[in-house]
N, CA, C and O of each residue as an XYZ file, in Angstrom:
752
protein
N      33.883      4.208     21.047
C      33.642      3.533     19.797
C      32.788      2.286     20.058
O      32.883      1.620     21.089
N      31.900      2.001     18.994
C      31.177      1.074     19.384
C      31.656     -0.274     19.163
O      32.480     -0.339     18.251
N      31.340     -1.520     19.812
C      31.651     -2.697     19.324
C      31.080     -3.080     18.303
O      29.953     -2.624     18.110
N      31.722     -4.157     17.185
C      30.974     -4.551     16.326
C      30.062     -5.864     16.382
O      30.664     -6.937     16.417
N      28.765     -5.876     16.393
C      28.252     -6.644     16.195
C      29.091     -7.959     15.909
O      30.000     -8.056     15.083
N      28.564     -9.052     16.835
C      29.188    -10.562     17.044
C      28.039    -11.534     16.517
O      28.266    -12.743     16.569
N      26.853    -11.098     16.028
C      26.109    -12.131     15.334
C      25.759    -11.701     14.328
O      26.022    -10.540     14.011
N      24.890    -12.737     13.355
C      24.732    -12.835     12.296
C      22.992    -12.272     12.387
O      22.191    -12.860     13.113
N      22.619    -11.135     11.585
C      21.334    -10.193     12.207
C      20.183    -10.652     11.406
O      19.013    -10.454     11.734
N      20.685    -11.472      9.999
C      19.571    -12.137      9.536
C      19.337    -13.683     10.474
O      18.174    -14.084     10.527
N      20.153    -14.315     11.014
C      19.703    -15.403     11.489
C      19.088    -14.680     12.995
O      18.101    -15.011     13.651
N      19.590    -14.128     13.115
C      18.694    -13.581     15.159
C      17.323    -13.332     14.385
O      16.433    -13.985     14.930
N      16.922    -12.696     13.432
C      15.531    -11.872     13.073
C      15.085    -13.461     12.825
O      14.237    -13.967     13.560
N      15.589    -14.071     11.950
C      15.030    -15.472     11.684
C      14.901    -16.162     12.746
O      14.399    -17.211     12.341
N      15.083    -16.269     14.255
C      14.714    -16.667     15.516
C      13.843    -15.917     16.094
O      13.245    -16.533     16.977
N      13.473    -14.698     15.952
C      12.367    -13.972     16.582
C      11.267    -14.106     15.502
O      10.062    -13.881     15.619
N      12.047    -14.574     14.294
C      11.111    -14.915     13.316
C       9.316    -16.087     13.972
O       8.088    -16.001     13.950
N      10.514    -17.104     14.486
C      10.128    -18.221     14.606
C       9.526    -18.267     16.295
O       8.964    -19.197     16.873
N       9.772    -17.333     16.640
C       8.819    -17.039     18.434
C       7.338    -16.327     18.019
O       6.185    -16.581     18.368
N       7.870    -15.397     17.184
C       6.658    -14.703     16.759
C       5.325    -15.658     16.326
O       4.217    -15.774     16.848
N       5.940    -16.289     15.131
C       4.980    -16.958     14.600
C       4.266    -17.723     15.306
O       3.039    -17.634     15.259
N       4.973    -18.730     16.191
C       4.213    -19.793     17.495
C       3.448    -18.814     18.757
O       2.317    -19.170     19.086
N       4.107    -17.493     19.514
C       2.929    -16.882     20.232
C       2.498    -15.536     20.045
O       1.915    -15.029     21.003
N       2.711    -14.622     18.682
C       2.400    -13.491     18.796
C       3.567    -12.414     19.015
O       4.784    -12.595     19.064
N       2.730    -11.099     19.144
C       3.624    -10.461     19.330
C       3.352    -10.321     21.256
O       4.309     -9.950     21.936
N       2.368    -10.563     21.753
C       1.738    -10.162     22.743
C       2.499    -11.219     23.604
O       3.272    -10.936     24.519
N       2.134    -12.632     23.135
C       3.015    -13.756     23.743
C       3.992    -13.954     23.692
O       4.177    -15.044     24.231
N       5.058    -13.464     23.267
C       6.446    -13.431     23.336
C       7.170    -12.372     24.502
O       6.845    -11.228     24.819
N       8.219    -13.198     24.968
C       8.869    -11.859     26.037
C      10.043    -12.138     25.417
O      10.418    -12.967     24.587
N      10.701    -10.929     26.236
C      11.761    -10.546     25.723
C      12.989    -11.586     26.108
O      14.095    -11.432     25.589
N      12.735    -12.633     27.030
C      13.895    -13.925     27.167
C      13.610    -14.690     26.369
O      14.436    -15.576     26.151
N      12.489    -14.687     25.686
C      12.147    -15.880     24.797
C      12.832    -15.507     23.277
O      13.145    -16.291     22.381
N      12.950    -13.988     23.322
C      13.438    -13.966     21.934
C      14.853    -13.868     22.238
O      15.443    -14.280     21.240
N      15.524    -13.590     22.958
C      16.848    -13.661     23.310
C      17.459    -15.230     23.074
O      18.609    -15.480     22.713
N      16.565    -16.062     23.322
C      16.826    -17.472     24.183
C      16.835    -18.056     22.555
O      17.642    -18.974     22.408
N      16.229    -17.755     21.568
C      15.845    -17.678     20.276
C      17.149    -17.225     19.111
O      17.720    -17.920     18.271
N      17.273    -16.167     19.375
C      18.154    -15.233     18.664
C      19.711    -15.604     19.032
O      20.711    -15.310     18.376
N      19.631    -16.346     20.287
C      21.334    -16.425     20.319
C      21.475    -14.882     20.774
O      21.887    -14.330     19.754
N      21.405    -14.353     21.318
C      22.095    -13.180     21.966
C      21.304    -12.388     23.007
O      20.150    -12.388     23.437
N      22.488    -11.683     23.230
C      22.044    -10.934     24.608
C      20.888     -9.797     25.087
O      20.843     -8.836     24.319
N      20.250     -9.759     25.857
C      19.594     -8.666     25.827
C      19.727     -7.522     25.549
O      18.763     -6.776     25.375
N      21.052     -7.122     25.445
C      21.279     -5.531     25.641
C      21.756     -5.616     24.112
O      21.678     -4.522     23.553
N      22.329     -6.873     23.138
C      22.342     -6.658     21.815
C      21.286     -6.878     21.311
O      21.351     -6.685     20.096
N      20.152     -7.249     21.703
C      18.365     -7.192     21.199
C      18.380     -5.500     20.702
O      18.290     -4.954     19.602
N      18.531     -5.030     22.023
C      17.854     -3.386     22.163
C      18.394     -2.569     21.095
O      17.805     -1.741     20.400
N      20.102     -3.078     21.063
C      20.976     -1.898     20.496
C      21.112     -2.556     19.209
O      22.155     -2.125     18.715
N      20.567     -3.385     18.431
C      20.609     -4.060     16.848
C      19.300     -3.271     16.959
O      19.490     -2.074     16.743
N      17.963     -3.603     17.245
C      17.274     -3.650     16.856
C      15.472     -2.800     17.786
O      14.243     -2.878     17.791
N      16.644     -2.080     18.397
C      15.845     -1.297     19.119
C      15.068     -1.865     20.155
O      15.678     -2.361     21.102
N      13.403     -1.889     20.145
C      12.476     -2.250     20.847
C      12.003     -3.796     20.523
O      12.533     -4.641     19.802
N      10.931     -3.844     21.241
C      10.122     -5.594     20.904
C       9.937     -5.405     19.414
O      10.365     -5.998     18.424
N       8.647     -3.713     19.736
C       7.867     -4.058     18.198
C       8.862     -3.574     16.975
O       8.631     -3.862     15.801
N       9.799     -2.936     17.330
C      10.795     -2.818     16.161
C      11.304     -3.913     15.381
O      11.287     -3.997     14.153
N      11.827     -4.872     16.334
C      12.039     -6.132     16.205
C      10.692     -6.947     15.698
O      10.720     -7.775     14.787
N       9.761     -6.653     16.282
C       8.459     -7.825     15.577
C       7.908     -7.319     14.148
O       7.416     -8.169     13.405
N       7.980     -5.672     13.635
C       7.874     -5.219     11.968
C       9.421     -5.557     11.454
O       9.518     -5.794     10.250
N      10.461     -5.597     12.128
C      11.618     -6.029     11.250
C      11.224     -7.986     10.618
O      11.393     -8.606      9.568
N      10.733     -8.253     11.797
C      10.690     -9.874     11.685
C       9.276    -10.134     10.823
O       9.197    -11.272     10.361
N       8.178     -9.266     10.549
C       6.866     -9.141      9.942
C       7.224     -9.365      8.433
O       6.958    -10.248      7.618
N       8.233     -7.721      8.390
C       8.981     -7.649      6.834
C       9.491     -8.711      6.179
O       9.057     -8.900      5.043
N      10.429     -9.569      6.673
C      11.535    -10.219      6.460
C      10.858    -11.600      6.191
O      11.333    -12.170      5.208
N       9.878    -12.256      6.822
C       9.166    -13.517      6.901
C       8.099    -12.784      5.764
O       8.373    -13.409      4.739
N       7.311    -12.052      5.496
C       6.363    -11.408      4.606
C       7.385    -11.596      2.860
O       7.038    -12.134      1.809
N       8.614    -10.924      3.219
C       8.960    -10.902      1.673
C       9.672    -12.671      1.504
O      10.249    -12.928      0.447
N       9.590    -13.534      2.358
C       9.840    -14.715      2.450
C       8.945    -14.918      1.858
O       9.064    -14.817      0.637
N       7.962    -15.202      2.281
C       6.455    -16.052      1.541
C       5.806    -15.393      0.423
O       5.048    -16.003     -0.331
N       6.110    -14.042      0.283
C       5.462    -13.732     -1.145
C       6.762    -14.082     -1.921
O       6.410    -14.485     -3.030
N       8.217    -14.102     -1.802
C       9.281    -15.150     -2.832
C       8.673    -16.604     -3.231
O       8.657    -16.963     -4.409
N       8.446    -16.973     -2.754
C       7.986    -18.569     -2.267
C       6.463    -18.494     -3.091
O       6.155    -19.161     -4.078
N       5.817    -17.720     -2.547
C       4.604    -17.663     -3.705
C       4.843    -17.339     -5.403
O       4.431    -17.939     -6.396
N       5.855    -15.890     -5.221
C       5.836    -15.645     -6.561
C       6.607    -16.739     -7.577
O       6.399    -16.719     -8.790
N       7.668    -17.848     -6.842
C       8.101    -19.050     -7.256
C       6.994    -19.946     -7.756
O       6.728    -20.257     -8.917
N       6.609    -20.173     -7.015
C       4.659    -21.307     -7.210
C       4.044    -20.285     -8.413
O       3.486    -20.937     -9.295
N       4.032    -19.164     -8.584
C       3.506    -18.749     -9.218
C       3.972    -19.126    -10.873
O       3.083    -19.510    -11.633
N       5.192    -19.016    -11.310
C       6.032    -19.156    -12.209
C       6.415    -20.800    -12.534
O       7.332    -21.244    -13.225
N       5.577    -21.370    -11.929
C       6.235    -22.688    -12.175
C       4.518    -23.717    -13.067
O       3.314    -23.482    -12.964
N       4.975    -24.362    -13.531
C       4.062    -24.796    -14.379
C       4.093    -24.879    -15.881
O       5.142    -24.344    -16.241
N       3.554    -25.218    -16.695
C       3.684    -25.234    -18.060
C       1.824    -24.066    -18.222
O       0.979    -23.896    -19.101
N       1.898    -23.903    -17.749
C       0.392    -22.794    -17.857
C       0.431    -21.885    -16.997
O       1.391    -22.237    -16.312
N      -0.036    -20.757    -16.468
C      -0.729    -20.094    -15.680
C      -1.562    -20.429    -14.457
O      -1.467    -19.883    -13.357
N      -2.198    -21.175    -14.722
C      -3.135    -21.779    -14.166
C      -2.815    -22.674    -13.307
O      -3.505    -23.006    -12.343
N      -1.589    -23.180    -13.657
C      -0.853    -24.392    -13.043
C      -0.060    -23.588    -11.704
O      -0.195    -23.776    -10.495
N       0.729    -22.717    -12.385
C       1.165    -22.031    -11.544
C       0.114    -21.096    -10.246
O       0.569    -20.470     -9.289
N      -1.130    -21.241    -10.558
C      -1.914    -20.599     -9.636
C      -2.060    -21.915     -8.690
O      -1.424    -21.813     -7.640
N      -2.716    -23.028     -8.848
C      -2.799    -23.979     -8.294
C      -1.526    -24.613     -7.482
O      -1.653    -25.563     -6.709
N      -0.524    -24.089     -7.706
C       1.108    -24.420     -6.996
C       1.140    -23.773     -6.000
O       1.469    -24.341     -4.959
N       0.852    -22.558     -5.990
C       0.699    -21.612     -4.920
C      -0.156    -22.158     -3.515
O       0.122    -22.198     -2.317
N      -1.585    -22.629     -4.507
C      -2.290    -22.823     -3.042
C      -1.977    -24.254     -2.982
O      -2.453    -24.788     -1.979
N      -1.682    -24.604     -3.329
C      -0.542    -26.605     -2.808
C      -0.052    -26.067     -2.106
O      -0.370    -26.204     -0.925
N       1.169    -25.014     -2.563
C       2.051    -24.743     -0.914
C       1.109    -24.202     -0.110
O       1.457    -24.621      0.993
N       0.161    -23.557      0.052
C      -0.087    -23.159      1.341
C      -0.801    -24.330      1.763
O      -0.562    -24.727      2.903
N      -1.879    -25.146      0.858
C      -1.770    -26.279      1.704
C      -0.876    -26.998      2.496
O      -1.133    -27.256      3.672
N       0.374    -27.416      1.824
C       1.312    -28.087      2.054
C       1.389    -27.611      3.771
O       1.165    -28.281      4.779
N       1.820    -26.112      3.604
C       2.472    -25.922      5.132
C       0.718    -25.060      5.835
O       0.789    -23.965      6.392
N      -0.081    -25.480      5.733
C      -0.824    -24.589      6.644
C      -1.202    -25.239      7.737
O      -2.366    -25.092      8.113
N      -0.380    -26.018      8.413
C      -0.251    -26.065      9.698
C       0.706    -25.484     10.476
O       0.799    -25.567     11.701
N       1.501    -24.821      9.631
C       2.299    -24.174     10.534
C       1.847    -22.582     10.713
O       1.142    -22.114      9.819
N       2.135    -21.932     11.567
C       1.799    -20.252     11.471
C       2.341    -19.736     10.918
O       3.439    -20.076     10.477
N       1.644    -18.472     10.685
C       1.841    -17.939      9.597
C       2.029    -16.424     10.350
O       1.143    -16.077     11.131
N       3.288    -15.451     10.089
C       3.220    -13.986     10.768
C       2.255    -13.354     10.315
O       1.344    -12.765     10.897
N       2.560    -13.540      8.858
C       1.437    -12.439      7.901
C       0.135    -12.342      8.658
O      -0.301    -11.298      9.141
N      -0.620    -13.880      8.736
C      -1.900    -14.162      8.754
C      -2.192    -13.425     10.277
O      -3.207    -12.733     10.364
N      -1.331    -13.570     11.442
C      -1.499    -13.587     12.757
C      -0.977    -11.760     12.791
O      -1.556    -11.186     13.714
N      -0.426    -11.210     12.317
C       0.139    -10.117     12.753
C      -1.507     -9.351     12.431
O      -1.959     -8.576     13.275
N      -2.189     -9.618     11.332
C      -3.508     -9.042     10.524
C      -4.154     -9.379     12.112
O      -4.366     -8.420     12.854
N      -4.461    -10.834     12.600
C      -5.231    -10.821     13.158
C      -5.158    -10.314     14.774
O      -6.204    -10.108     15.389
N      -3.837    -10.134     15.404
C      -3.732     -9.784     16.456
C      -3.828     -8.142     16.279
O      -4.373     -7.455     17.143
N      -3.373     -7.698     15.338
C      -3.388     -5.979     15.401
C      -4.244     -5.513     14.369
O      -4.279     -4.287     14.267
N      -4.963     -6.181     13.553
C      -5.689     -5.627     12.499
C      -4.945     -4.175     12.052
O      -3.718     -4.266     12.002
N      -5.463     -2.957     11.747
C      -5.086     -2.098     10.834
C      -4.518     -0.865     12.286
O      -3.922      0.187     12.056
N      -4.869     -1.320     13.584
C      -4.207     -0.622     14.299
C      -2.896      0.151     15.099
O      -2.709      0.820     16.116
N      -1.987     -0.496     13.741
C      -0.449     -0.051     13.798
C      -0.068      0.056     12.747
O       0.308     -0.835     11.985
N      -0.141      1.556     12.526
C       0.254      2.193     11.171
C       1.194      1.519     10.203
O       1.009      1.136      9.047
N       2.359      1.473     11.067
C       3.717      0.598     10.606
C       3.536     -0.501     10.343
O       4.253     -0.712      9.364
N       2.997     -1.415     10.602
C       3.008     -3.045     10.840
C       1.449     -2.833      9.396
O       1.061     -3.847      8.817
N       1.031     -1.923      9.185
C      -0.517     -1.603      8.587
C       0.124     -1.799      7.018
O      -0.268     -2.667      6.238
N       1.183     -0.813      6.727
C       1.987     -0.419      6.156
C       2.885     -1.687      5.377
O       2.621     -2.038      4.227
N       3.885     -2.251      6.126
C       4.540     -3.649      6.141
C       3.629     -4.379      5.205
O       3.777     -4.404      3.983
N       2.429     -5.123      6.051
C       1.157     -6.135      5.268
C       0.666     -4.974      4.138
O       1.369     -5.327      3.191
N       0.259     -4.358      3.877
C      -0.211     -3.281      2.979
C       0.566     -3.360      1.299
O      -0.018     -3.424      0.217
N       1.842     -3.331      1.532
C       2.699     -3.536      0.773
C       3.350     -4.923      0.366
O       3.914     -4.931     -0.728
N       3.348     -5.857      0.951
C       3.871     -7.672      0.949
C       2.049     -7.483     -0.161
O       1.916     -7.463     -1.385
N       1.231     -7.405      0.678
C      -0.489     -7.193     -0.274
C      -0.344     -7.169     -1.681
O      -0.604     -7.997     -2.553
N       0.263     -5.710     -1.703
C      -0.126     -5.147     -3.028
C       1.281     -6.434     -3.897
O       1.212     -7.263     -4.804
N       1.925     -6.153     -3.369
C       2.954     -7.214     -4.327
C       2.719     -7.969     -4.593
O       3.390     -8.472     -5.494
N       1.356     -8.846     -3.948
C       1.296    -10.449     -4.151
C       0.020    -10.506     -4.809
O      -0.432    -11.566     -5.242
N      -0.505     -9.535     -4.890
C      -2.002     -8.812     -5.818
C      -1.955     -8.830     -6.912
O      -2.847     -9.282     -7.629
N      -0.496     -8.152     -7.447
C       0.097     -7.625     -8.462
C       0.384     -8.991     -9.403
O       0.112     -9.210    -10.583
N       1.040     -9.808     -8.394
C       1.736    -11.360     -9.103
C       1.062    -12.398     -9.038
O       1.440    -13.423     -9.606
N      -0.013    -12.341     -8.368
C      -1.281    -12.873     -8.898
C      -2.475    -12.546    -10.194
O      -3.229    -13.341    -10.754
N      -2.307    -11.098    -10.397
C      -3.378    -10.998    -11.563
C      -2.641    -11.083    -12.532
O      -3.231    -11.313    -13.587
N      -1.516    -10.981    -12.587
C      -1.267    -11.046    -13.941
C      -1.093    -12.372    -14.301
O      -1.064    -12.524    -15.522
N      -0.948    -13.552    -13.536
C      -1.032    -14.932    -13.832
C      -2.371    -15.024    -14.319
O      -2.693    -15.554    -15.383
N      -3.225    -14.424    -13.402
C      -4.817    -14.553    -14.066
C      -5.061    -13.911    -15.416
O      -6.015    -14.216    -16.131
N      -4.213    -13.072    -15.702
C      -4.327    -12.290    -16.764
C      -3.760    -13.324    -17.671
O      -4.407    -13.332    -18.718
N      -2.897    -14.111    -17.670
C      -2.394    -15.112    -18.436
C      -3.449    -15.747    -18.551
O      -4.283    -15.497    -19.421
N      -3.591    -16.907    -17.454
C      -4.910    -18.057    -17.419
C      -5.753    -17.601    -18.279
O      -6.014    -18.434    -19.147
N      -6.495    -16.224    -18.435
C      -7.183    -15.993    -18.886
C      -7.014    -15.914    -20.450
O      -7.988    -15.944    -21.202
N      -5.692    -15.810    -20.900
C      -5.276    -15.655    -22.644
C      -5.505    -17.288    -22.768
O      -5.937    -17.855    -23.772
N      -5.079    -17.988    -21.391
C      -4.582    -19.559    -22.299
C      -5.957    -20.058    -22.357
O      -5.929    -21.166    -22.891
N      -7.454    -19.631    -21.955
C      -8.131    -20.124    -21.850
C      -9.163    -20.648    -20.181
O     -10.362    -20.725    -19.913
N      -7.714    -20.930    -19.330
C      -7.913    -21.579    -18.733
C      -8.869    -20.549    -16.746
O      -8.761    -20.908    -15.573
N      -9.654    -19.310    -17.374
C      -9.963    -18.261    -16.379
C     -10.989    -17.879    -17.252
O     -10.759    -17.687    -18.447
N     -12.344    -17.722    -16.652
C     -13.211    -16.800    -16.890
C     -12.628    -15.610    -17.637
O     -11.540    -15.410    -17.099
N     -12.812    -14.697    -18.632
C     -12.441    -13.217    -19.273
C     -13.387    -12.488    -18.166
O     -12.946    -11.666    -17.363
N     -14.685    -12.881    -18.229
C     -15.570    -12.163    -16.840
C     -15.255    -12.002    -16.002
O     -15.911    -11.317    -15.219
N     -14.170    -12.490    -15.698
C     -13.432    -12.451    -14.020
C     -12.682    -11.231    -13.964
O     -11.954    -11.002    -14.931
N     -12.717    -10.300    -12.908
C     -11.900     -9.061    -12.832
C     -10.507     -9.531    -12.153
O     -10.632     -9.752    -10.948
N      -9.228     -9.726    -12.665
C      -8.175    -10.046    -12.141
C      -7.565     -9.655    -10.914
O      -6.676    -10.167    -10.235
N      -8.328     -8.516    -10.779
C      -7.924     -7.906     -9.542
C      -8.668     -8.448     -8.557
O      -8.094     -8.628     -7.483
N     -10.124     -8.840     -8.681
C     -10.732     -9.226     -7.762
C     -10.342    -10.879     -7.677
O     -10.267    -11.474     -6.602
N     -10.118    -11.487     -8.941
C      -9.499    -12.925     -8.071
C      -8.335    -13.017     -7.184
O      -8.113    -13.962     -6.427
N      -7.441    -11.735     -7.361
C      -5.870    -12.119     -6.600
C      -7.194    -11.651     -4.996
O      -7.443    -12.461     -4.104
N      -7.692    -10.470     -5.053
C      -8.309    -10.147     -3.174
C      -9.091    -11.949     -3.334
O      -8.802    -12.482     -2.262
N      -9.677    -12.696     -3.962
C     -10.508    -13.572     -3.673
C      -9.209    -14.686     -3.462
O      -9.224    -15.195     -2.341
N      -8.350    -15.040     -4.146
C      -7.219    -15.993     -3.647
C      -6.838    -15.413     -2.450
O      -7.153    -16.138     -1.506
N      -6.384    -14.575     -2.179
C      -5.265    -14.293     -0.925
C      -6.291    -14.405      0.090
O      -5.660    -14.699      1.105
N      -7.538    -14.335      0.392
C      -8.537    -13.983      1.270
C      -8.697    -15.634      1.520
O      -8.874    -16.113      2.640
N      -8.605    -16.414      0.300
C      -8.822    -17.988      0.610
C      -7.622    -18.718      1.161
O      -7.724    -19.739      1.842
N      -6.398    -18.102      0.809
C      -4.940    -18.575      1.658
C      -4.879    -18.568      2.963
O      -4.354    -19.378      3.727
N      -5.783    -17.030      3.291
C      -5.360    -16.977      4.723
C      -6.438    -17.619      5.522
O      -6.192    -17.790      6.716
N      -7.621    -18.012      5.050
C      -8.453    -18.654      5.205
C      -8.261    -20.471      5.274
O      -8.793    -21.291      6.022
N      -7.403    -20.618      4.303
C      -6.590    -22.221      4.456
C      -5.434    -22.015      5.474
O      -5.181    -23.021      6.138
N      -4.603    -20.799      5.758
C      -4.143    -21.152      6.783
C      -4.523    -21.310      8.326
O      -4.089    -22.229      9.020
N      -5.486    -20.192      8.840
C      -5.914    -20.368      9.786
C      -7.210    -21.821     10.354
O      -7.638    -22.214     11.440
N      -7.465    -22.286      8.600
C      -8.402    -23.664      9.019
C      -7.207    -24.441      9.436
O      -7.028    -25.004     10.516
N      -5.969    -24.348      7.824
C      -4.523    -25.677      8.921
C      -4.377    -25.555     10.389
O      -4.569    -26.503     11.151
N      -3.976    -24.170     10.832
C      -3.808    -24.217     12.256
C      -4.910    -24.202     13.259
O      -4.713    -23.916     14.440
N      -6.128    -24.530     12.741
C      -6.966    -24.767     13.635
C      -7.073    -26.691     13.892
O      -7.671    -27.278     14.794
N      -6.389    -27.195     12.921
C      -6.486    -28.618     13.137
C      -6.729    -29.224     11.401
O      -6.340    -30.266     10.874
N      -7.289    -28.417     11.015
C      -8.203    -29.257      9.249
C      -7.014    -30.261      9.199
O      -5.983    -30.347      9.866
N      -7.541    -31.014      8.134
C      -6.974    -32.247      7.494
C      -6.395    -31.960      6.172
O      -6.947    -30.994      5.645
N      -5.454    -32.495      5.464
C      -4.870    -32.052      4.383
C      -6.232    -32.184      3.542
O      -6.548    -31.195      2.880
N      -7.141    -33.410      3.501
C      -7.975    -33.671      2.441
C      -8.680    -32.714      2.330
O      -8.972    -32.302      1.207
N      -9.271    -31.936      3.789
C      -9.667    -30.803      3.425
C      -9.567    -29.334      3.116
O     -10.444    -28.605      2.652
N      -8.390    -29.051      3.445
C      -7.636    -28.167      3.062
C      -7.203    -28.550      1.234
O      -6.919    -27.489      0.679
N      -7.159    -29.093      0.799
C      -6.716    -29.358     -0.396
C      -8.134    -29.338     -1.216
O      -7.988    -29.313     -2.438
N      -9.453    -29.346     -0.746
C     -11.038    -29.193     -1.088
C     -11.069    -27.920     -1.434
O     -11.347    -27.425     -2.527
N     -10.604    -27.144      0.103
C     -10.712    -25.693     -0.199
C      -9.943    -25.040     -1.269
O     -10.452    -24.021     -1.736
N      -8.606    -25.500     -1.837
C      -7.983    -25.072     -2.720
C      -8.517    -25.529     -3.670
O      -8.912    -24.721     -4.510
N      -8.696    -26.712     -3.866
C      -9.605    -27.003     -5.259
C     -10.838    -26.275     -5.824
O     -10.963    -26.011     -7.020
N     -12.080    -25.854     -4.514
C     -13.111    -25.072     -5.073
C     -12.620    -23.720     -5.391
O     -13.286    -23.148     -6.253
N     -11.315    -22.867     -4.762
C     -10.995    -21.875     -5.040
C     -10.946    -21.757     -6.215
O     -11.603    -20.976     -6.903
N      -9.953    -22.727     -6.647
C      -9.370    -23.044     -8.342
C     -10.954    -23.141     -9.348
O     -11.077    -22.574    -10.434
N     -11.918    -23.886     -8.760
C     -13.068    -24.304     -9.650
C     -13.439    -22.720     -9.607
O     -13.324    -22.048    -10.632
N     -13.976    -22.032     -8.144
C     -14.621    -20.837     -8.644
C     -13.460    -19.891     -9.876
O     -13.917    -18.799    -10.216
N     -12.887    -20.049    -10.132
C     -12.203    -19.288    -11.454
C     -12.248    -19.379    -12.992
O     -11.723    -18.741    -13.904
N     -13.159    -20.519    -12.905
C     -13.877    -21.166    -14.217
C     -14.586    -20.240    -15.178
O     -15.139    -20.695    -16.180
């Protein structure tokens, strides 16, 4: 009979969460996520199988984190519009820190079906809860009607991950907060 699990499996994923994000999936070993997770090696394997099992469990889990967190920014405001501009505040806010989403795209691009799959879907969800804010903006006035809604959510999310990787390259809030602003202007 098996033993029962002695930790808590959302906080261990939320520690491999947080290895991932600082070196990758490539830069992480397997003591570092142990050393992380609070537990043992041999309960790594048998919760959660392999590394990369563990790094699309931890992809998922941090992915439907930040599109919550977005679709919040999204909903908040007395307009649409407001609520679009909340969104990219937070990613200003934190784009110095890493980001899985942004880094999992860029270390594996579309070359792991699964992990392809994971981002593919967090995508379409945050596509989805973006145009229709634009679809709002656009009743209150405050959005081009010329604007294809679909193409501003690919033109926002393309500028997020674009403000995050300028945060973690060093940018300055003032300018990171430029880039969100012309985003917002090109929607005029």
């Amino acid at each position: 009979m098996a033993r029962p699990r002695e930790f808590d499996t959302d906080a261990a994923v939320d520690g491999a969460i947080a290895v991932f994000r600082e070196h990758g999936f490539e830069g992480t070993s397997a003591q570092m996520l142990v050393d992380a997770m609070r537990i043992g090696r041999q309960s790594l394997y048998a919760a959660f199988g392999d590394k990369w099992q563990l790094y699309c469990s931890a992809a998922r889990r941090y992915g439907m984190g930040e599109c919550a967190k977005h679709f919040d920014a999204l909903r908040s405001g007395a307009r649409a519009i407001d609520g679009i501009y909340a969104m990219l505040r937070r990613v200003v806010k934190t784009a110095d820190q890493p980001c899985l989403g942004v880094s999992s795209i860029y270390e594996f691009g579309a070359a792991r079906p699964d992990l392809k799959e994971i981002n593919a879907l967090l995508a379409r969800s945050l596509r989805g809860a973006i145009a229709a804010r634009v679809r709002d903006a656009q009743r209150e006035g405050d959005v081009a009607t010329s604007l294809d809604p679909k193409a501003i959510a690919e033109f926002l999310i393309a500028n997020i991950a674009g403000i995050r990787v300028a945060g973690r390259g060093g940018a300055d809030r003032a300018t990171l907060t430029g880039l969100a602003d012309m985003a917002l202007r090109a929607l005029r």
